[in-house]
FIDRENKE-52996 format. One record per residue (C-alpha): residue in three letters; y, x, z. Coordinates in steps of 0.5 Angstrom, whole numbers, plus 2048, in hexadecimal, padded with zeros to 3 digits. Each point is the difference from the previous one (the first is absolute). Layout:
# residues N
ALAYXZ ...
# end
This chain:
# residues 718
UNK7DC8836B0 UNK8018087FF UNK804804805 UNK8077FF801 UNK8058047FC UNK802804807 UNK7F8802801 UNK7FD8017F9 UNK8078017FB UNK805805804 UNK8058037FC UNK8077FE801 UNK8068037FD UNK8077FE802 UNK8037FC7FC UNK806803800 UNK7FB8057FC UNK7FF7FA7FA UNK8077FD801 UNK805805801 UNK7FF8077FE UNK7FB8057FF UNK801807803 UNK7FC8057FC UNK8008077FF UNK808800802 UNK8017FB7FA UNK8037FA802 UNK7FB7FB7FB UNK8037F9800 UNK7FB7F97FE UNK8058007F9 UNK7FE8087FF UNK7F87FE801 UNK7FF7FA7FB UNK7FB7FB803 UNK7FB7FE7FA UNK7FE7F9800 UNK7FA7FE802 UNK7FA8027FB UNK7FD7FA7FB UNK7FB8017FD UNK8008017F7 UNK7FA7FD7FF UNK7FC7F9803 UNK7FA8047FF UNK7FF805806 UNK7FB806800 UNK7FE805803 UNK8068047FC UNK7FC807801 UNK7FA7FD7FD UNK7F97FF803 UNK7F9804800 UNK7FB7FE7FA UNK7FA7FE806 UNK8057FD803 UNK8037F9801 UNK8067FF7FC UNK8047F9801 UNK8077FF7FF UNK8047F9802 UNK8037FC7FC UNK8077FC802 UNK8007F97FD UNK8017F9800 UNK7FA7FF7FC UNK7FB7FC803 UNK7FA8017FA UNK7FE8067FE UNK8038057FD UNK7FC8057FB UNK802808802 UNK7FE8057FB UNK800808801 UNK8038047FB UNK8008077FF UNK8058057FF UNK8007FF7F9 UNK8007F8801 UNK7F87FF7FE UNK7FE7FB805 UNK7FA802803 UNK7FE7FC805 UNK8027F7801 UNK7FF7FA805 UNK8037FA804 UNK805800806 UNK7FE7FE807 UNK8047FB801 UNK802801808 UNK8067FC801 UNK806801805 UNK7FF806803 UNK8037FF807 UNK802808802 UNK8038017FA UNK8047F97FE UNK7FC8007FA UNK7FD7FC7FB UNK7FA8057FD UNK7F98017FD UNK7FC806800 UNK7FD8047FA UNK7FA804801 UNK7FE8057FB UNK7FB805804 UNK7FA7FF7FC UNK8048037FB UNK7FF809801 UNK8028037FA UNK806806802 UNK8068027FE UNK807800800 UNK8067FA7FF UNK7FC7FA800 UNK8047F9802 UNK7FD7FA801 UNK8047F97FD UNK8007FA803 UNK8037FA7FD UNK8058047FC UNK801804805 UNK7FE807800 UNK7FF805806 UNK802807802 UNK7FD8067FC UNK7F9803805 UNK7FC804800 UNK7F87FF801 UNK7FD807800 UNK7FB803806 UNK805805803 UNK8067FB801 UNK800802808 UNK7FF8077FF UNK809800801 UNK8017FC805 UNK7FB803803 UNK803807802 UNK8087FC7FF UNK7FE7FC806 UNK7FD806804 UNK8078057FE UNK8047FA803 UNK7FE803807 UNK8028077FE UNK8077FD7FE UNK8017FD806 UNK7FE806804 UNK805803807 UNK801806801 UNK7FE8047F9 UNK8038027FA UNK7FE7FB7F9 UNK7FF8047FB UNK8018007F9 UNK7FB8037FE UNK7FB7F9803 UNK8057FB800 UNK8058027F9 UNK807802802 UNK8047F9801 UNK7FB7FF806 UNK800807803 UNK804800806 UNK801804807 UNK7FD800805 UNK8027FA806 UNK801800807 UNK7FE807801 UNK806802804 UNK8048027FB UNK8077FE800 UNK8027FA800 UNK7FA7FE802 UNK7FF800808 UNK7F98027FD UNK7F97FD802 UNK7FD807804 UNK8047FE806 UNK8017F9801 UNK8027FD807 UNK7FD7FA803 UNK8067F9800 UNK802800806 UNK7FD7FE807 UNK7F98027FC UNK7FF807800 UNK804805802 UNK7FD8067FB UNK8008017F9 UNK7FA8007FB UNK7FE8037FA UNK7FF7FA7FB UNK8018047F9 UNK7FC7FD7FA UNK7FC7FA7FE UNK8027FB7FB UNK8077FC800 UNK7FE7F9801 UNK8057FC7FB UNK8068017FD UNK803802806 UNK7FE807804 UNK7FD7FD806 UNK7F8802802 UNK7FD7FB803 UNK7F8800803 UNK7FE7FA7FF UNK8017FF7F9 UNK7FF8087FE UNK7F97FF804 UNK7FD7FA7FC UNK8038047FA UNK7FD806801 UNK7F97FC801 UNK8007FD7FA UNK8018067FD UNK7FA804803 UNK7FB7F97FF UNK8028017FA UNK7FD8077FF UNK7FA7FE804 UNK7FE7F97FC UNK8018047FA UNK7FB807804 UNK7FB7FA801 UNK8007FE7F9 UNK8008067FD UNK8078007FC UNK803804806 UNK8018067FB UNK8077FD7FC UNK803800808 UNK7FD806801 UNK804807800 UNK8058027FA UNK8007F97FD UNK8077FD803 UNK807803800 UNK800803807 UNK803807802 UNK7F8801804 UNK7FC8007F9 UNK7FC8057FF UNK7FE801807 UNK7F87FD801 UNK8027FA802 UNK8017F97FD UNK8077FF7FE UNK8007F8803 UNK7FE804807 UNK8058057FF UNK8057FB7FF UNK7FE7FB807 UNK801806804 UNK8068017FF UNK8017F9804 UNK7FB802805 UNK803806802 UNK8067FD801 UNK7FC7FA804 UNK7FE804804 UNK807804802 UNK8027F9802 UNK7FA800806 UNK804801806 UNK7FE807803 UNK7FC801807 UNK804800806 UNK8057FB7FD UNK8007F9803 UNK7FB7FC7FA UNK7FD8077FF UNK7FC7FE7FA UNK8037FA7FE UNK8048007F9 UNK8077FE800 UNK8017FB7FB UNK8058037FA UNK8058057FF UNK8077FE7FC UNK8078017FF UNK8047FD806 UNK8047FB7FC UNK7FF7FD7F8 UNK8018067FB UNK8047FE7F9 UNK7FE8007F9 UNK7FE8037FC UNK7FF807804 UNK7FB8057FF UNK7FC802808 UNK803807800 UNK8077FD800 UNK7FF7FB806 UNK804801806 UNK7FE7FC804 UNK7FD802807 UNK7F97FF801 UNK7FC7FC806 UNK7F97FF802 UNK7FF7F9803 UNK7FC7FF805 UNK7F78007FF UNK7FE7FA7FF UNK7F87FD800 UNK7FF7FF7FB UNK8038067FD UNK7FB804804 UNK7FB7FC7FD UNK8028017F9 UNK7FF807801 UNK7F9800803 UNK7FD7FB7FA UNK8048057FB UNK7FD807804 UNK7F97FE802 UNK7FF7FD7F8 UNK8048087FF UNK7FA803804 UNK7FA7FD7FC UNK8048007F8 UNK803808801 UNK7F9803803 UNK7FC8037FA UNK8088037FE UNK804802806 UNK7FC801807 UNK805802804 UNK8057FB7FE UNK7F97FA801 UNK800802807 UNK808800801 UNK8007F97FE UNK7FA7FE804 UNK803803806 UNK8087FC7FE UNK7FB7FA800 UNK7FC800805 UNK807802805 UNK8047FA7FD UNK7F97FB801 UNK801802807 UNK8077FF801 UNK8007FA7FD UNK7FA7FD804 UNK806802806 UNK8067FC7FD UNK7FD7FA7FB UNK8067FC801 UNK8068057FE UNK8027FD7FB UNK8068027FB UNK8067FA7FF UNK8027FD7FB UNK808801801 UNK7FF807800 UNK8038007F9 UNK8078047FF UNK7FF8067FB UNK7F87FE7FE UNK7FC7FB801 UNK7FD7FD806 UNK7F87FF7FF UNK7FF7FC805 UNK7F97FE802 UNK7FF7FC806 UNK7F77FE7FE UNK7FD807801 UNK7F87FF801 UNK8008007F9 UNK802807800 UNK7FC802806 UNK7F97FD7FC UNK8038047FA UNK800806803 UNK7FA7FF803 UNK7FC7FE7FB UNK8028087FC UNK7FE804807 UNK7FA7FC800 UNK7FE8027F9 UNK803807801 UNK7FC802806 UNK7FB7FB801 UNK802800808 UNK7FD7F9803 UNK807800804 UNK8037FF7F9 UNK7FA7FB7FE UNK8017FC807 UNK8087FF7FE UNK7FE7FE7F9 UNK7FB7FB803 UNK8047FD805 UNK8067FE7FC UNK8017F97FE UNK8018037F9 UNK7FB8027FF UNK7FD7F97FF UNK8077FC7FE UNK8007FC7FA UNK8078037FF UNK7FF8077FF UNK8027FF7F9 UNK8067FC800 UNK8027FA7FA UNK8068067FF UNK7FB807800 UNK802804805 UNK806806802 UNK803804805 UNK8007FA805 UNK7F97FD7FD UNK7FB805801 UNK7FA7FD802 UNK7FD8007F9 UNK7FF808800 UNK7FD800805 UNK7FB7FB7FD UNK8018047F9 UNK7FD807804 UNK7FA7FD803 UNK7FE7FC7FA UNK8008077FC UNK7FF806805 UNK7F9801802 UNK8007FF807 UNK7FC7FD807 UNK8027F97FF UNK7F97FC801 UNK7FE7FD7F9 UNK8017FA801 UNK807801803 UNK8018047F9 UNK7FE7FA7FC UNK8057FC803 UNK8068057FF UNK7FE8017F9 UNK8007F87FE UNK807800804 UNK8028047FA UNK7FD7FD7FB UNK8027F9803 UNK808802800 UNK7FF8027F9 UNK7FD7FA7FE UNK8067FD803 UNK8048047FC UNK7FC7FE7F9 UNK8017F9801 UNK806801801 UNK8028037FA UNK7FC7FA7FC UNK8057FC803 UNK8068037FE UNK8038017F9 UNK801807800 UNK7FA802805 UNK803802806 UNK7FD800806 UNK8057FF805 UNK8017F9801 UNK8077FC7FE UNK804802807 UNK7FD807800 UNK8068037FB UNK804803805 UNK803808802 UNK7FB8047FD UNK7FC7FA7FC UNK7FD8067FB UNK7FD804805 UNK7FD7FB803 UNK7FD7FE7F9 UNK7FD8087FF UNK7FD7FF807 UNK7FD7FA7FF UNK7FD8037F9 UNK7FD806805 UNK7FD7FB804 UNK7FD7FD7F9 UNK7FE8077FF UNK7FC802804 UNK7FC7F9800 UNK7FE8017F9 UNK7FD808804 UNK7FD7FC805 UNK7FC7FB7FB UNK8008027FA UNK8037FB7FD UNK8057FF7FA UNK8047FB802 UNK804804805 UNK8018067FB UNK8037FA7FC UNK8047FE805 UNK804807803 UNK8018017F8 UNK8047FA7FF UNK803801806 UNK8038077FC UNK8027FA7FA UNK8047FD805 UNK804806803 UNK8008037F8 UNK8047FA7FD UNK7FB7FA800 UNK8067FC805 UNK8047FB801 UNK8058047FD UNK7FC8057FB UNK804806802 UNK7FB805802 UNK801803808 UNK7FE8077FF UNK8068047FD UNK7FF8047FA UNK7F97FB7FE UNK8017FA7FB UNK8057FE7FC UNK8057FC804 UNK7FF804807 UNK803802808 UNK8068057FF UNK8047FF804 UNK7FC800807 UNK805800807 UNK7FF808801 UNK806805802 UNK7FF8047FC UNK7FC7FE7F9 UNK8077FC801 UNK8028007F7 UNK8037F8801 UNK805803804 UNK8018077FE UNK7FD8027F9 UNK800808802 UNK7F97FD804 UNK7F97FF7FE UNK7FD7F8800 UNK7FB800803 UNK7FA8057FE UNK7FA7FC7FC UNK7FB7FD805 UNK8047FD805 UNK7FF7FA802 UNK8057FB801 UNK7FF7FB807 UNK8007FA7FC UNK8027F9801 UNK8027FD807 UNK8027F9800 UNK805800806 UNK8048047FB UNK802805806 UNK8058057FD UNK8087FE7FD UNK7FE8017FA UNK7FA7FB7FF UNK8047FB805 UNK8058007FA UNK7FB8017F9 UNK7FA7FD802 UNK8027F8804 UNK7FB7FC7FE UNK7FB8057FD UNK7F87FD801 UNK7FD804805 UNK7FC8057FB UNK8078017FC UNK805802806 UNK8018077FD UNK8058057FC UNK8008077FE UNK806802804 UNK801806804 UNK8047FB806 UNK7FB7FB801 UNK7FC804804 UNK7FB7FB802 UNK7FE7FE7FA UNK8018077FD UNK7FE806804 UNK7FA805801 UNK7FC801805 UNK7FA805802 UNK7FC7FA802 UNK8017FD7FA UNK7FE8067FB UNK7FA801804 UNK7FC7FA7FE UNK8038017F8 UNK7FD808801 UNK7FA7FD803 UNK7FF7FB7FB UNK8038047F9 UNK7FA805802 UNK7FB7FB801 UNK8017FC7F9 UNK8008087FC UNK7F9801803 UNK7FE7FA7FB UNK7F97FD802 UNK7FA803801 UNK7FC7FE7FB UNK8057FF7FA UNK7FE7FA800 UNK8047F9800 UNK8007FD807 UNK7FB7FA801 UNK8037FA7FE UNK8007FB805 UNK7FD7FA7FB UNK7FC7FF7FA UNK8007FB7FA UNK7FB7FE7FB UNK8027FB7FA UNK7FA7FC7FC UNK8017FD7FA UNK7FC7FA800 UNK8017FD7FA UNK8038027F9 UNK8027F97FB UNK8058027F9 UNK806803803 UNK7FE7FE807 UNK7FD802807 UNK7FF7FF807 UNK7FF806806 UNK7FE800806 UNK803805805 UNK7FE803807 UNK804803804 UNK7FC804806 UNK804803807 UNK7FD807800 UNK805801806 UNK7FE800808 UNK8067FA800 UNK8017F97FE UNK8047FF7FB UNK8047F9802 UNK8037FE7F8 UNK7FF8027FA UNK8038027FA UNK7FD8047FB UNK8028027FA UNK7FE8037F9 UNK8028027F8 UNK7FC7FC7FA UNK8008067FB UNK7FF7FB7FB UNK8057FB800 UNK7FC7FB803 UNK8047FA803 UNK7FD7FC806 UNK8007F87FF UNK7FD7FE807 UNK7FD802806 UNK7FC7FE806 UNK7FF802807 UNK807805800 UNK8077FE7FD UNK8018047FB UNK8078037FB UNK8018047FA UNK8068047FE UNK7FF8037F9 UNK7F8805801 UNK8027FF808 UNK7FC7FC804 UNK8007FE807 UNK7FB7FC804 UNK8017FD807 UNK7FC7FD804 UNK7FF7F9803 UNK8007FD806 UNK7F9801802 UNK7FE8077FE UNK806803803 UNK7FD804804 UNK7FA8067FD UNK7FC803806 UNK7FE8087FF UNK7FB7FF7FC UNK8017F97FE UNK8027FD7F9 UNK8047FB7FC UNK8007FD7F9 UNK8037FC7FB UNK7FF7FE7F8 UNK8058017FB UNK8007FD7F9 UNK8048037FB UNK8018007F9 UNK8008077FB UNK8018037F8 UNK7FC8057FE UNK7FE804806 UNK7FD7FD807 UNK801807804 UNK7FE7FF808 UNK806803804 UNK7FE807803 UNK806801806 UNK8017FB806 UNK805800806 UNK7FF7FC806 UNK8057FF805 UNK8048067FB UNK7FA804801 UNK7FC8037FB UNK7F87FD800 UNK7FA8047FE 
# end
């Protein structure tokens, strides 16, 4: 099971905040002021990836219906001229969703352009684009989400537009109490810290390690996969909306450390009891009212206490600091290495300092009891940092290091940090024996095997499981694109570009809703996420949500008044409502954005060779015989992946009209041009490498054309 809600899910608001009144701003905003919508409901049955989908790229869509045959779908472009058609794949009901669905798979269709809509059965989708530069938006609006969310400096105009640009918070300027000199809650210190900057966390104004720490590794990987593959230069300097531009240093950098500047001020100073440790967060004494921007807020601020895992965090994120900014700023390497190796050796001093879960009044608690993950994480980035056996030794003697659950069934987070130690030491050159290596790499590949077949198992391609739908089910999903990602740069292989790409469709509308979780992307997207000040459901004065940001997603134990009150009985993947009350369902995160920045960047960089990825299967189909206006044809289907394929469905389109009369060694059905093949009893199972074939015999007038396009499983064959 994943981590309870009071280790992994950690905001609570009052609930006098949702149920009574909302102070914002000096305005007394009542619920009757604030009208909370209705949960969303989809407008089509036919859920694509409403922003649209790479010409090289996998471009499936899931059709909801109670159809058990297949259904013909056709590709229109924007002047209704249908460019492309096939047959549906029957998949059933869908548990996650509580949905009857087929999958339409159009990926051997790469034309371009603009307005495209796929029908289905009377049905037609959304209009999306398929163009090469689909991501190159999102791109820099995800990124630009950190820069939004920064403490401590002015949000200019001139970078983020003047709905958005806002004072600078929580720099001593009345009313803030400020962040330059804040003191300890009581009984854990008896000095004050200057903790200015880094990024608010959420929709509140607190700033938290644990999160704020695997955030800002996120976003540093992501430069650094991007270096390795030589697409570094579109994070590079002067290509995102942040104030350091132009100063010789990538952009995406320029970003993380404003976060790490701040990590680092939360190191306790030498000569204070827990030198070198982290205190675990900074934020307001009691809860804030909505909306209200940070320069208003009042409230007195509190260091709590340091905490192991904390420290941790800090390590891992410097040491990995240390290695990524080198080449561009020296001086700033070696104060990050310096910070990680002192809070490594604190925390070896104080493994068990952990943060409690009731430590929840004004922030959330982030409570994490299981910190041997944190310390394999951390050493994993100093070892490959400094290269020092100290470091290899700690790598090597953690029961991480060989566990079979590094990559978790629910991805890994703040709480679950094993994986990334996993992700360094199989991409980072290194010291590590090559067969220690090689065992490292496949634990990778393995997790991202898992995900895939997953996501062939599910209607929609998710690769959480059914329980996995709870707070913060999107970032969750964007993670375990990354983990897909970097398999597909381990190996080699398609399959696992296909499978971070379809996990985009998920997030961009192809769900259980059809609403797109990014605002400001598709047609029916997120804006009314849970933020203080990108507030305008409760106060049309305030912005939505700038676009990018990534709503949290579907939670399924509906934590929050608002769901408790639209969503009773949802299906899993279906508990969520774009309100600005439902905080559980509804808020943003850093830890969220940061895969969706990581995952936005990979899929602009398009593949290397501009090619589509290899097909996991491939099909040949022989006529036998021709007689008047009949025929027969045997089919053979070939398993070209490293996997068993364990059942059957292979579908295609007869271009001629042709009509299928019976079949042998494989059940087959017609809908209009649609086929749809399935396997018998005894050849369910292809090996890799191995085939199945069966016999069709059908009737024809004029033209016999043999077919040219198959899907198995709903994946395009060769």
């Amino acid at each position: 099971m994943p981590p309870t809600p009071s280790s992994r899910h950690r905001r609570r608001l009052a609930a006098t905040l949702l149920t009574g009144s909302l102070l914002g701003g000096g305005l007394l905003i009542t619920p009757a002021t604030a009208a909370v919508p209705a949960a969303a409901a989809a407008t089509t049955a036919v859920r694509v990836n409403q922003v649209g989908y790479l010409p090289d790229g996998p471009k499936r869509a899931t059709v909801v219906t109670t159809a058990t045959q297949s259904l013909t779908w056709q590709l229109r472009n924007a002047s209704g001229t249908v460019v492309a058609s096939g047959a549906t794949l029957p998949r059933g009901a869908d548990t996650p969703s509580g949905q009857s669905v087929q999958v339409a798979d159009f990926s051997s269709y790469r034309g371009s352009g603009s307005g495209y809509v796929l029908a289905v059965d009377g049905s037609g989708s959304v209009p999306f684009d398929i163009r090469a530069n689909l991501y190159d938006g999102l791109r820099s609006d995800a990124m630009a989400f950190f820069y939004h969310q920064r403490s401590g400096i002015p949000i200019e105009a001139s970078l983020v537009g003047s709905a958005y640009a806002r004072p600078a918070g929580h720099l001593g300027v009345a009313p803030n109490k400020g962040d330059t000199s804040v003191p300890c809650q009581a009984t854990v210190c008896d000095y004050t810290q200057d903790v200015r900057g880094g990024w608010y966390d959420a929709g509140d104004h607190g700033k938290y390690v644990v999160n704020g720490g695997i955030s800002t590794w996120l976003m540093v990987n992501s430069f650094e996969r991007a270096k390795r593959a030589g697409k570094d230069a579109a994070l590079g300097d002067s290509t995102l909306r942040v104030p350091e531009r132009g100063n010789g240093v990538p952009d995406v950098l320029d970003e993380a450390r404003w976060e790490l500047d701040f990590l680092m001020r939360m190191q306790v100073p030498q000569g204070k009891p827990y030198a070198g440790m982290a205190f675990h967060k900074i934020h307001d004494a009691a809860w804030t009212g909505m909306p209200i921007r940070p320069n208003q807020d009042a409230q007195p601020r509190e260091l709590h206490r340091p905490s192991t895992a904390a420290t941790l965090n800090l390590a891992a994120a410097a040491a990995q600091c240390a290695r990524v900014f080198r080449p561009y700023d020296a001086a700033f390497a070696d104060r990050c290495l310096s910070a990680a190796r002192r809070a490594w050796t604190a925390a070896q001093a104080n493994p068990a300092l952990y943060a409690p879960d009731s430590d929840s009044t004004g922030g959330g608690a982030y409570g994490d009891a299981q910190v041997s993950d944190e310390f394999y994480w951390a050493a994993a980035e100093l070892y490959a940092t400094t290269g020092e056996s100290g470091y290899r030794d700690a790598v090597t003697s953690s029961s991480w290091h060989t566990s079979a659950n590094a990559f978790s069934a629910y991805g890994f987070g703040w709480a679950d940090t094993a994986a990334l130690g996993r992700l360094t030491l199989a991409t980072v050159p290194n010291g590590l024996p090559a067969a220690d290596r090689d065992r490292v790499r496949a634990s990778v590949t393995a997790a991202a095997d898992g995900y895939l077949s997953r996501m062939a198992a599910q209607g929609y391609a998710v690769p959480v499981p059914a329980d996995g739908y709870f707070w913060g089910s999107n970032g969750e999903v964007a993670n375990d694109a990354i983990v897909l990602a970097v398999a597909g740069e381990l190996t080699g292989d398609g399959r696992y570009r296909t499978g971070a790409l379809e996990t985009m469709d998920y997030l961009l509308g192809r769900n259980a809703i059809g609403q797109s979780y990014v605002s400001g992307y598709g047609k029916t997207s997120s804006q009314n996420q849970h933020h203080r000040f990108w507030a305008h459901q409760l106060d049309a004065s305030l912005p939505h949500p700038p676009a990018g940001s990534l709503a949290g997603g579907p939670d399924s134990a509906l934590q929050d008044p608002v769901a408790q009150e639209k969503l009773a009985g949802c299906a899993p993947a279906a508990c969520y409502i774009d309100d600005i009350g439902s905080y559980s369902t509804n808020e943003v995160a850093v830890n969220w954005n940061a895969p969706l920045a990581w995952l936005a960047a990979y899929a602009a960089e398009g593949t290397s060779t501009g090619e589509p990825p290899t097909a996991a299967c491939a099909v040949t189909y022989k006529v036998d015989s021709v007689w008047n206006n009949g025929f027969t044809a045997t089919v053979t289907v070939k398993n070209t992946s490293p996997s068993s394929v364990d059942g059957w469905q292979l579908t295609w389109t007869y271009a001629g009209g042709q009509r299928v009369t019976s079949a042998w060694n494989a059940t087959l059905t017609q809908n209009g041009t649609a086929v749809s093949a399935r396997n018998a009893d005894w050849n369910r199972t292809i090996a890799p490498g191995a085939t199945a074939s069966f016999g069709v015999q059908g009737t024809y007038s004029g033209t016999n054309p043999a077919p040219t396009a198959f899907a198995l499983n709903g994946g395009a064959c060769a």
